[in-house]
Structure formats: structure tokens, C-alpha cells
Biotite code that builds the C-alpha atoms (Angstrom):
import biotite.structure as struc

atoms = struc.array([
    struc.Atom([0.000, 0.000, 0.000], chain_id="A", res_id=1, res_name="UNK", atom_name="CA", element="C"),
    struc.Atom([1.265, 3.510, -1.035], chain_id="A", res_id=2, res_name="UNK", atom_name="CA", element="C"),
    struc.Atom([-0.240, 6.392, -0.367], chain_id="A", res_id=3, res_name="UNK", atom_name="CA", element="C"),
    struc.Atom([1.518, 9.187, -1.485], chain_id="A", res_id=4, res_name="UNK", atom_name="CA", element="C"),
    struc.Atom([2.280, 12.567, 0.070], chain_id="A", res_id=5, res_name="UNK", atom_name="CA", element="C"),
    struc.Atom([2.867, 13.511, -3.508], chain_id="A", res_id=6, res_name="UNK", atom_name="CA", element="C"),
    struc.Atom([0.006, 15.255, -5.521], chain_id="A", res_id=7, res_name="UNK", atom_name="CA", element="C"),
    struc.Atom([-1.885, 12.823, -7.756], chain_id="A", res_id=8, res_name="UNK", atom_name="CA", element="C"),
    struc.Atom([-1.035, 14.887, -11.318], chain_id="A", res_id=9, res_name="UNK", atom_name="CA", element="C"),
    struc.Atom([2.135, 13.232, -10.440], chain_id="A", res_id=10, res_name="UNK", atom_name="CA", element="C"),
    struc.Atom([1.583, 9.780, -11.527], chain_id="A", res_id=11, res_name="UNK", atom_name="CA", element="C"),
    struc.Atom([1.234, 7.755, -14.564], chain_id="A", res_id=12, res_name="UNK", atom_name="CA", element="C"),
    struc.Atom([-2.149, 6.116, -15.307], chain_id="A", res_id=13, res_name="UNK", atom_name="CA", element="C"),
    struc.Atom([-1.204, 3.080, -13.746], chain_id="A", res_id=14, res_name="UNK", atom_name="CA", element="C"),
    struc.Atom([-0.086, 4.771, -10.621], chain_id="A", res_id=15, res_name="UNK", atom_name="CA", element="C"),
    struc.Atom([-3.094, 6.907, -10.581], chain_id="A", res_id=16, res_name="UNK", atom_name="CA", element="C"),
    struc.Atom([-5.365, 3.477, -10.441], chain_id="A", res_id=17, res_name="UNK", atom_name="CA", element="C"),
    struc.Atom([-3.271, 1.653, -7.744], chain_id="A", res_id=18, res_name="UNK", atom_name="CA", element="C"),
    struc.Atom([-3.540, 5.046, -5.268], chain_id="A", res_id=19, res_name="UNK", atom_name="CA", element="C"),
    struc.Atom([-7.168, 4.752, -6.153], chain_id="A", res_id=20, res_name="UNK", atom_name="CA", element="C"),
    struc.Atom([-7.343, 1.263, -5.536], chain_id="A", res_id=21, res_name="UNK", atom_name="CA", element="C"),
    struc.Atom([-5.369, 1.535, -2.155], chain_id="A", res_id=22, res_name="UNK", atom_name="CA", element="C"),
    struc.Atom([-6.898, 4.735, -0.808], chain_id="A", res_id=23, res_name="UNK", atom_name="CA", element="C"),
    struc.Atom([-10.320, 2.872, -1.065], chain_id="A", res_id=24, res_name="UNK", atom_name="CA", element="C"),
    struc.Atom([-8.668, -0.325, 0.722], chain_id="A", res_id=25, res_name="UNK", atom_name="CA", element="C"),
    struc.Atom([-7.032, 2.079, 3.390], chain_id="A", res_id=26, res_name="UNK", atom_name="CA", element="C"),
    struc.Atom([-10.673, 3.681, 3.930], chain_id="A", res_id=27, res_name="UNK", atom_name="CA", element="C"),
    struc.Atom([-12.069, -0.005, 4.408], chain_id="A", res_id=28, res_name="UNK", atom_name="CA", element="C"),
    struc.Atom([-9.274, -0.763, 6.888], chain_id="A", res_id=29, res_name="UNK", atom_name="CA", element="C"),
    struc.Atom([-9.888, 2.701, 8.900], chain_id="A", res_id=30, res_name="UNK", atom_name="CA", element="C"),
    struc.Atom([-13.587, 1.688, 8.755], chain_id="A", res_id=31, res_name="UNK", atom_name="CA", element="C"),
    struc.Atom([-13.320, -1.722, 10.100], chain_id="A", res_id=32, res_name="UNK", atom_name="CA", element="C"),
    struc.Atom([-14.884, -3.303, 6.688], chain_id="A", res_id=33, res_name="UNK", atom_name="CA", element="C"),
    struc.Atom([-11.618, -5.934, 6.088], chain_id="A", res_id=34, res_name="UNK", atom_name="CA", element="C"),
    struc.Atom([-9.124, -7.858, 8.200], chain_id="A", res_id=35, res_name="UNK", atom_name="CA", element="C"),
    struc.Atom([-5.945, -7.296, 5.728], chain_id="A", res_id=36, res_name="UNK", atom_name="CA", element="C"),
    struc.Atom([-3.796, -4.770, 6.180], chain_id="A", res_id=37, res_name="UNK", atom_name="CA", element="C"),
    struc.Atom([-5.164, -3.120, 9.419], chain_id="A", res_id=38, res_name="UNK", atom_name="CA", element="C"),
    struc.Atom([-1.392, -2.825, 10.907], chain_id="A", res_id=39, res_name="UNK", atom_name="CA", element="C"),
    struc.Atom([-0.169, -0.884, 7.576], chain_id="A", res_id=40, res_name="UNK", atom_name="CA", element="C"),
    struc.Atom([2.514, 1.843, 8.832], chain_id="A", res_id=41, res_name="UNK", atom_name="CA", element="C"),
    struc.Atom([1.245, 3.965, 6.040], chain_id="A", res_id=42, res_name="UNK", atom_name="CA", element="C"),
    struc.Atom([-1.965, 4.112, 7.966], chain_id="A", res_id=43, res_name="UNK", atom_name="CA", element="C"),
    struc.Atom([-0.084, 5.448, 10.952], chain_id="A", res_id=44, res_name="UNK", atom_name="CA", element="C"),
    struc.Atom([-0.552, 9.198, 9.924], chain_id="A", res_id=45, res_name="UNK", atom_name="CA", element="C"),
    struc.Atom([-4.501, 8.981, 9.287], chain_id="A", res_id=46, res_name="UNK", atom_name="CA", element="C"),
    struc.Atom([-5.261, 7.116, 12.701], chain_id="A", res_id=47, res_name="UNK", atom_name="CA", element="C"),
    struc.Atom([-2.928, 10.043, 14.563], chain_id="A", res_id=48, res_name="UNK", atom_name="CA", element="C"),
    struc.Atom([-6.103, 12.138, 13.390], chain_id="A", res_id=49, res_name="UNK", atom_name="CA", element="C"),
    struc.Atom([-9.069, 12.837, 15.424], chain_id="A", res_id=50, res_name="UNK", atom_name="CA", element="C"),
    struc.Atom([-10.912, 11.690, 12.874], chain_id="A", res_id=51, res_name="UNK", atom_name="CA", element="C"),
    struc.Atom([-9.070, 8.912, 10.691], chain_id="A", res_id=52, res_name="UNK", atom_name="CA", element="C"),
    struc.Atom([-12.400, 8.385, 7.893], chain_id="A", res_id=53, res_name="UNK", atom_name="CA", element="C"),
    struc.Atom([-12.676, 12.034, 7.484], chain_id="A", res_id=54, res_name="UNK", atom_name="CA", element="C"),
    struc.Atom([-9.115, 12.407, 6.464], chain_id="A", res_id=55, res_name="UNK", atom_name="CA", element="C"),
    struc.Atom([-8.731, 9.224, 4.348], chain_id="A", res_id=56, res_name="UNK", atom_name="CA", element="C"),
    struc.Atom([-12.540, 10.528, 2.380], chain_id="A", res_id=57, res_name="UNK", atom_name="CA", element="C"),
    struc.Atom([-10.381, 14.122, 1.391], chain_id="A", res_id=58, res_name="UNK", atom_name="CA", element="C"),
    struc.Atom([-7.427, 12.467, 0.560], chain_id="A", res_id=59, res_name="UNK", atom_name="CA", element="C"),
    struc.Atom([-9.702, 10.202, -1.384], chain_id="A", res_id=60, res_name="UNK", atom_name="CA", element="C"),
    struc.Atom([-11.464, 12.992, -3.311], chain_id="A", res_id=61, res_name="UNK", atom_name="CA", element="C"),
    struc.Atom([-8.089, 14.884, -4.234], chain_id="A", res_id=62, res_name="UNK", atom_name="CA", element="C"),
    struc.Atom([-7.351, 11.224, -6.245], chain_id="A", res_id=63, res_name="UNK", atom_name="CA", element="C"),
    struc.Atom([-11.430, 11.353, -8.106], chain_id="A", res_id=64, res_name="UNK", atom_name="CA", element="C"),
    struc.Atom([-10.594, 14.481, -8.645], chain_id="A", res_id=65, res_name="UNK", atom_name="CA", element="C"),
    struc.Atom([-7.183, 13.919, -10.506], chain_id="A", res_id=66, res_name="UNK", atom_name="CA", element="C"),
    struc.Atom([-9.157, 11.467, -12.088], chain_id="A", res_id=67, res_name="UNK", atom_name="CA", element="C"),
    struc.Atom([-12.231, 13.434, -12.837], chain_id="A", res_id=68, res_name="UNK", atom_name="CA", element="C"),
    struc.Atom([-9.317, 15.842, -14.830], chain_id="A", res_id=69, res_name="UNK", atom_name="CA", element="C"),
    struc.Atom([-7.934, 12.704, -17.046], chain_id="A", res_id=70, res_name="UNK", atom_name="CA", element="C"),
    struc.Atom([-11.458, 11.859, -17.984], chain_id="A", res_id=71, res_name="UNK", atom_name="CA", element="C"),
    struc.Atom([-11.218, 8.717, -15.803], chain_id="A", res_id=72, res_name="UNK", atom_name="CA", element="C"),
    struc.Atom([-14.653, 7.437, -14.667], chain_id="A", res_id=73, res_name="UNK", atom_name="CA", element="C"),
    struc.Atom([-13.841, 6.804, -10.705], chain_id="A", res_id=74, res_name="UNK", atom_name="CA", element="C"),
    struc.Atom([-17.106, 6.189, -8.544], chain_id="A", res_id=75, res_name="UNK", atom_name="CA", element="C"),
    struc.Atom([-17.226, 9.078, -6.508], chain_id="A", res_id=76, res_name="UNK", atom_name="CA", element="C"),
    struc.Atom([-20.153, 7.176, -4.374], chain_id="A", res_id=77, res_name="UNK", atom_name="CA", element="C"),
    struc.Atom([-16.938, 4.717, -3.100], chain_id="A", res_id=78, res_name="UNK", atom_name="CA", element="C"),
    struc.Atom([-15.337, 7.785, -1.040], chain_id="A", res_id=79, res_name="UNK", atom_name="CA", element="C"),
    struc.Atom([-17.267, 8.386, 2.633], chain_id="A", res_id=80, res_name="UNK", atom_name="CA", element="C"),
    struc.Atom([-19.165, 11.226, 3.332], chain_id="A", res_id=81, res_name="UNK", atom_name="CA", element="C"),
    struc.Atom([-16.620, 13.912, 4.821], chain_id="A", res_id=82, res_name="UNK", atom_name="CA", element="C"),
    struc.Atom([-17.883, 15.705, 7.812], chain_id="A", res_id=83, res_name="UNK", atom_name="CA", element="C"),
    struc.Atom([-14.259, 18.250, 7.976], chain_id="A", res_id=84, res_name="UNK", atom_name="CA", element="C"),
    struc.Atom([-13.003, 19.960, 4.853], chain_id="A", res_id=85, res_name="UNK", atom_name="CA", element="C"),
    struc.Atom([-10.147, 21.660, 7.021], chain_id="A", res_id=86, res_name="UNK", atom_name="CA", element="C"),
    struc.Atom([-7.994, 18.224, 7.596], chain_id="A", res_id=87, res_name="UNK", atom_name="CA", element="C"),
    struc.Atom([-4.474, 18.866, 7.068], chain_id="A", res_id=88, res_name="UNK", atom_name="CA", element="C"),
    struc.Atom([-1.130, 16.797, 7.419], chain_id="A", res_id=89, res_name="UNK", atom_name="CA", element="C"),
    struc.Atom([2.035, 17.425, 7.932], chain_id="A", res_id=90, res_name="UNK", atom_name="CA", element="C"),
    struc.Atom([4.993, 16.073, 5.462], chain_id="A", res_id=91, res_name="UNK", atom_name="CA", element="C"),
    struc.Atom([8.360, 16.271, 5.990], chain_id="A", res_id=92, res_name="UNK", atom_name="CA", element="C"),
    struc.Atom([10.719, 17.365, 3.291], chain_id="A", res_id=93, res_name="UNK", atom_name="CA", element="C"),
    struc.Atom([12.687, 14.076, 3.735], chain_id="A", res_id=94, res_name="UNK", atom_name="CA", element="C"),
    struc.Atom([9.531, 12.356, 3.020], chain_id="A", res_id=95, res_name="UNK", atom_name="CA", element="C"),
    struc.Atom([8.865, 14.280, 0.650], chain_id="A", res_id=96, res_name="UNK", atom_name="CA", element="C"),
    struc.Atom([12.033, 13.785, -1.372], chain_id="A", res_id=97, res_name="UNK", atom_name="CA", element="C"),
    struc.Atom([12.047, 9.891, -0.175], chain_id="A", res_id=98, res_name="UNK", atom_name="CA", element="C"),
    struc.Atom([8.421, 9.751, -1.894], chain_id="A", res_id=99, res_name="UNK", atom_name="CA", element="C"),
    struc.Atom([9.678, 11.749, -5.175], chain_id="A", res_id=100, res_name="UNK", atom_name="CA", element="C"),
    struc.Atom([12.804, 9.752, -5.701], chain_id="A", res_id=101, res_name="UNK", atom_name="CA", element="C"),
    struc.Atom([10.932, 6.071, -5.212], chain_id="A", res_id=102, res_name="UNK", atom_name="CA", element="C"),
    struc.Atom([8.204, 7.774, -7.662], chain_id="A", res_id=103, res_name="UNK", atom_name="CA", element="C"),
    struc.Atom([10.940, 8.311, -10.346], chain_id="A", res_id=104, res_name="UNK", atom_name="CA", element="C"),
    struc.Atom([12.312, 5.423, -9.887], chain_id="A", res_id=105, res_name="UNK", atom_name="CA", element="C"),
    struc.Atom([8.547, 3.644, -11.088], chain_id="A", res_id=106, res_name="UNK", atom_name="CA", element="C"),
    struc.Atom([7.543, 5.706, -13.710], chain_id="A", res_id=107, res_name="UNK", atom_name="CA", element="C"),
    struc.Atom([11.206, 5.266, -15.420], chain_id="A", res_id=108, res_name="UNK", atom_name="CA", element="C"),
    struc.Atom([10.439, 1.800, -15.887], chain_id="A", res_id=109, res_name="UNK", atom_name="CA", element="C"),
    struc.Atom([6.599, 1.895, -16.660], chain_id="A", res_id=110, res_name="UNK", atom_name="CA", element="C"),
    struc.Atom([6.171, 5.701, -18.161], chain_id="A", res_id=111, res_name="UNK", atom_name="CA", element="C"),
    struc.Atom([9.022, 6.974, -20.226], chain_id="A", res_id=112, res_name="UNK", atom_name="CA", element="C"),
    struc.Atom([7.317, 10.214, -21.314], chain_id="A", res_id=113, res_name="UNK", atom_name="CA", element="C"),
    struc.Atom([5.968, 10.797, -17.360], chain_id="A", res_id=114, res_name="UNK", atom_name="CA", element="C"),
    struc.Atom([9.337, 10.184, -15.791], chain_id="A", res_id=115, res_name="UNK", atom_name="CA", element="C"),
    struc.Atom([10.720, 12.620, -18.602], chain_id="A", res_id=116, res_name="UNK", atom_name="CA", element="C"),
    struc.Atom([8.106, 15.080, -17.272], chain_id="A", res_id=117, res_name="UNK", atom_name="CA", element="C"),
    struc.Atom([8.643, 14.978, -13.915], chain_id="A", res_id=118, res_name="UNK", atom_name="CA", element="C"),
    struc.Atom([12.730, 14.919, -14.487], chain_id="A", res_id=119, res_name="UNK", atom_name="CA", element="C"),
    struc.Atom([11.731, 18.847, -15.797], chain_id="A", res_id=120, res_name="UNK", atom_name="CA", element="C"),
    struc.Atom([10.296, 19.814, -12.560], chain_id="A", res_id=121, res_name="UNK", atom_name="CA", element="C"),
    struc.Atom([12.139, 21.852, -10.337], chain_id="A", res_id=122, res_name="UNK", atom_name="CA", element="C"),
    struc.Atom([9.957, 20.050, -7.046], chain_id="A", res_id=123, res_name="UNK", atom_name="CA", element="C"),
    struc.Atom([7.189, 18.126, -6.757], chain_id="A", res_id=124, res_name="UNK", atom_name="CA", element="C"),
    struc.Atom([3.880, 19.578, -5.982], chain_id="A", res_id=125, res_name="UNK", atom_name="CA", element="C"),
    struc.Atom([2.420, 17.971, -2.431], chain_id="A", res_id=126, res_name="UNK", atom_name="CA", element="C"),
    struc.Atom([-1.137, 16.033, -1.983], chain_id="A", res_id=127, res_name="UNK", atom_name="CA", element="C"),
    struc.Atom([-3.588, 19.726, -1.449], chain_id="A", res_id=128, res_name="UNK", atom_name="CA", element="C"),
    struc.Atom([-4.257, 17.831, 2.569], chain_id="A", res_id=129, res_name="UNK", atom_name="CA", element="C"),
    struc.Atom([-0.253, 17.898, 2.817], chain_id="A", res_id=130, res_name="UNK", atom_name="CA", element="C"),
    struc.Atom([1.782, 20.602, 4.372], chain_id="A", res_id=131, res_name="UNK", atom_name="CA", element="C"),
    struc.Atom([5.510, 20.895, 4.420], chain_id="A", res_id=132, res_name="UNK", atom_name="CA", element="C"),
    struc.Atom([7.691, 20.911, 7.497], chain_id="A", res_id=133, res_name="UNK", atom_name="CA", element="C"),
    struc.Atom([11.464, 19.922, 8.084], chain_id="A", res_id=134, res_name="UNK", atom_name="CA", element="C"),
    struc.Atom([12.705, 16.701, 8.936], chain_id="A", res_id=135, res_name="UNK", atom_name="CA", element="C"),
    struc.Atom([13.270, 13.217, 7.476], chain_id="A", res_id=136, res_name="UNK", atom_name="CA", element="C"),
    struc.Atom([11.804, 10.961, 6.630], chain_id="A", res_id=137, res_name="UNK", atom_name="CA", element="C"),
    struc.Atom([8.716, 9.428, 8.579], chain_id="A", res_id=138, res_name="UNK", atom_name="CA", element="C"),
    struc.Atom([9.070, 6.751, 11.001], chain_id="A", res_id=139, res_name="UNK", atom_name="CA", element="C"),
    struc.Atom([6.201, 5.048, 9.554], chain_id="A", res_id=140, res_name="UNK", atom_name="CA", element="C"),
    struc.Atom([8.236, 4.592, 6.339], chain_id="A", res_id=141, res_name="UNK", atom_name="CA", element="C"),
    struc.Atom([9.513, 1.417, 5.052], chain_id="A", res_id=142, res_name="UNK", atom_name="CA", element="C"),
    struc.Atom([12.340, 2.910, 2.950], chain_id="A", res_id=143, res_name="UNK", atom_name="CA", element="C"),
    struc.Atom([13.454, 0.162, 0.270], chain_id="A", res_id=144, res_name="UNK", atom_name="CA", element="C"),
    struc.Atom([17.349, -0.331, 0.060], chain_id="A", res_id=145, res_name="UNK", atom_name="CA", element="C"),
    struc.Atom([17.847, 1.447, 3.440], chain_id="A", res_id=146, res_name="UNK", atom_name="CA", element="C"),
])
């Protein structure tokens, strides 16, 4: 399970439909719905909320709405009701640049002409329920190589 800290314009197609896929798994596990994966570190951040559903739904939405842009057809009626619009996170920049870096890495083997983009941009643009604060990168994280 990845869910990314990174704003959804930043993935390929395929990468767009996995964060899809696993935000909607992450919103069953926060619900109680499913067994599998309720220990996930990167659920850590959502159940330090007050309200875990509420923030999963927005972060949700951002993704339809990436989607929505493409011309992709996801089922808005899968995301929760949100009772809070004002949910925000915090992101370190060493999670931050951990995040970009593993992204790159992907889309270089799977999307040529998206890595090629994203190789262009100066920084990446953060998930809109994200803030940026110093620091490294999360505990929660399971860095790959490291």
C-alpha cells in the first residue's frame, strides 16, 4: 500500500489506479470493513487524526478528482461522506524527497514520457491535505534499500 504525500497529477495512469485502488482499501481498513492490512505503517498518519475516515474521504477525493481531470470514470459514491473539509497533514521534506525519488524510480520503468516530465520539474507539488515541514523521513516509512 502507497499512499503518497505527492500530488496525484504526479503519476502515470497506472499509478493513478493503484492510489485509487489503495486509498479505497485504506478507507475499508480505517472503517473496520476488512481484516488485511489493518497494521499498515502507512496508515499510521490517518489514525494520529481525530478523525481517521474524514481524512482518508479528502485524501480520497483529491485522487477522483485527478481522475475526474484525465477523464477517468472513478465512482465518486466509493469515497465516505466527509464531515471536515479543514484536515491537514504534515509532510516532511525528507519524506517528501524519499516519496519523489521512489516515484521516479517507477515511472522510469513503466512511463518513459511521465518520468521525462517529472525529471523537468524543479519540485514536486504535495497532496492539497499535505503541508511541508522539516525533517526526514517518517518513522512510519519502510524505505526500500535502506
Amino acid at each position: 500500500m502507497r499512499l503518497w504525500s505527492l500530488h496525484p497529477r504526479h503519476l502515470d495512469t497506472k499509478g493513478l489506479v493503484a492510489l485509487w485502488r489503495e486509498g479505497l482499501l485504506a478507507q475499508a481498513v480505517l472503517y473496520g470493513q476488512t481484516k488485511g492490512y489493518r497494521n499498515h505503517p502507512q496508515l499510521e498518519r490517518f489514525r494520529a487524526l481525530a478523525s481517521p475516515q474524514n481524512a482518508i474521504a479528502l485524501y480520497l477525493r483529491s485522487v477522483q478528482q485527478e481522475a475526474d481531470s484525465r477523464g477517468y470514470l472513478f465512482d465518486a459514491s466509493k469515497i465516505q461522506p466527509v464531515n471536515d473539509t479543514d484536515v491537514v497533514l504534515s509532510v516532511t521534506n525528507g519524506q517528501v524527497d524519499y516519496e519523489w525519488e521512489h516515484l521516479l524510480r517507477k515511472l522510469e520503468v513503466r512511463s518513459p514520457a511521465t518520468y521525462a516530465q517529472a525529471q523537468r520539474m524543479e519540485s514536486p507539488q504535495l497532496h492539497p491535505m499535505f503541508t511541508l515541514t522539516t525533517g526526514p523521513i517518517a518513522d512510519w516509512e519502510r524505505p526500500l534499500g535502506r
